[in-house]
C-alpha positions in Angstrom: 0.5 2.2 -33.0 3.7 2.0 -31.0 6.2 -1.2 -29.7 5.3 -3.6 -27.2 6.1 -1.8 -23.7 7.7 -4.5 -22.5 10.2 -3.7 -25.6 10.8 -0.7 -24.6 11.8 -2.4 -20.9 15.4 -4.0 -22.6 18.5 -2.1 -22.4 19.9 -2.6 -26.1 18.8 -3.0 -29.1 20.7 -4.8 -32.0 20.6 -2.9 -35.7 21.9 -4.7 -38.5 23.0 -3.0 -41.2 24.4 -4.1 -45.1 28.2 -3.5 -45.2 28.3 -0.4 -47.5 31.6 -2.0 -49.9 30.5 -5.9 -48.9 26.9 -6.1 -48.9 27.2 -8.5 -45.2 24.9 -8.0 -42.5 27.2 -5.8 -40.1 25.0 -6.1 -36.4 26.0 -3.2 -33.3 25.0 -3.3 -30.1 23.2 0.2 -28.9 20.8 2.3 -26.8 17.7 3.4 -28.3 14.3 4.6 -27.6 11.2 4.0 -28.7 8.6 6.4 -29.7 5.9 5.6 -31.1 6.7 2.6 -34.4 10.4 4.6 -34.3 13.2 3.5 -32.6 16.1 6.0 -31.9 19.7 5.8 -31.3 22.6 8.5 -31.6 26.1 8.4 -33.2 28.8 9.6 -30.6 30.9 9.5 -34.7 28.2 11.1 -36.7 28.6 9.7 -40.0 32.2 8.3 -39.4 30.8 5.7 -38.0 30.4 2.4 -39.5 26.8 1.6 -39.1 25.9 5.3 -40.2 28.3 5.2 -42.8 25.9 2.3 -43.9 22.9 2.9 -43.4 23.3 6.8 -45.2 24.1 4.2 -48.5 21.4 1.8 -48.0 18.7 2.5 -45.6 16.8 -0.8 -45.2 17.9 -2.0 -41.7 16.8 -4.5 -38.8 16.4 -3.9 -35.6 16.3 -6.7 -32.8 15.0 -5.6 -29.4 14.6 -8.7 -26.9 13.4 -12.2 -28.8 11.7 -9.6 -31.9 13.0 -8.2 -35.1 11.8 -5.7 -37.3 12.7 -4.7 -40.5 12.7 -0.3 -41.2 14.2 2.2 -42.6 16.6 4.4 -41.2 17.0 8.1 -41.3 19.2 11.0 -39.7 17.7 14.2 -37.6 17.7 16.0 -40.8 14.1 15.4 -41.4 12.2 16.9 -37.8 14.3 18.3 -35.3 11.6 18.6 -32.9 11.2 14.9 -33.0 14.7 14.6 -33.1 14.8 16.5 -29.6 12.3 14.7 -27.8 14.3 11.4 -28.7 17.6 13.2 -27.6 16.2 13.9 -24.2 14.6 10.3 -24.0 17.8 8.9 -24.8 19.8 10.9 -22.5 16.7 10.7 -19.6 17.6 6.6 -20.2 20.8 5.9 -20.3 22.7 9.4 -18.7 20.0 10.3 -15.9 19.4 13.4 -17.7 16.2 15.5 -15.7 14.2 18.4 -17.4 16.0 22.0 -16.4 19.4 20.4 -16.5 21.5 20.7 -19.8 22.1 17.3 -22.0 25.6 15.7 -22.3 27.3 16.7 -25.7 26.7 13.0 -26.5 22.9 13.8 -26.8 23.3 17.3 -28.2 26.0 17.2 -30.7 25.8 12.8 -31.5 23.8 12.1 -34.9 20.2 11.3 -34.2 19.1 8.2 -36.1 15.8 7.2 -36.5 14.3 3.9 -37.7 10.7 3.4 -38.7 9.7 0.2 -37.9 7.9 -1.7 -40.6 4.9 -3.3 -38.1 
């Protein structure tokens, strides 16, 4: 099972998150890719960043892409770097023009990796 392809045609995606001290939805704007029922996105701040900062204390998310939302959980790279990778390179392939045989931006090499498995 994967997303809709014609999902996977918008340029952002909008995660909502719980405020970790207030409990309120807090909503960003990002990139992401899809693979598969997972959507991916990277922290330029790693965990200093408010949404990660968030989600690392209470994983149960939303993720609007186009007119849909999803509910999932989110996770860091920690768990499968391989998959990690190919969502690095997807990312970067999408948004930075990245091509196979060049290296990736230190955006995609060094930003946290978060993944959300999409409840579907």
């Amino acid at each position: 099972m994967s997303l809709p392809d014609d999902l996977g045609a918008e340029e952002y995606a909008y995660l909502t998150t719980r405020g970790r001290r207030t409990g309120r939805p807090h909503t960003i704007e990002i990139w992401f890719a899809a693979v598969g029922t997972t959507v991916w996105m990277i922290s330029g701040g790693g965990t200093s960043s408010d949404w990660t900062a968030n989600l690392l204390a209470d994983p149960a998310v939303t993720v609007r892409i186009g007119s849909r939302t999803f509910s999932g959980r989110a996770r860091t790279d920690a768990g499968d770097a391989g998959e990690a990778a190919v969502a690095r390179r997807r990312l970067a392939a999408r948004y930075q023009g990245w091509e196979e045989g060049h290296p990736l931006s230190s955006w995609a090499t060094t930003g946290l990796a978060v993944a959300v498995d999409l409840e579907l």
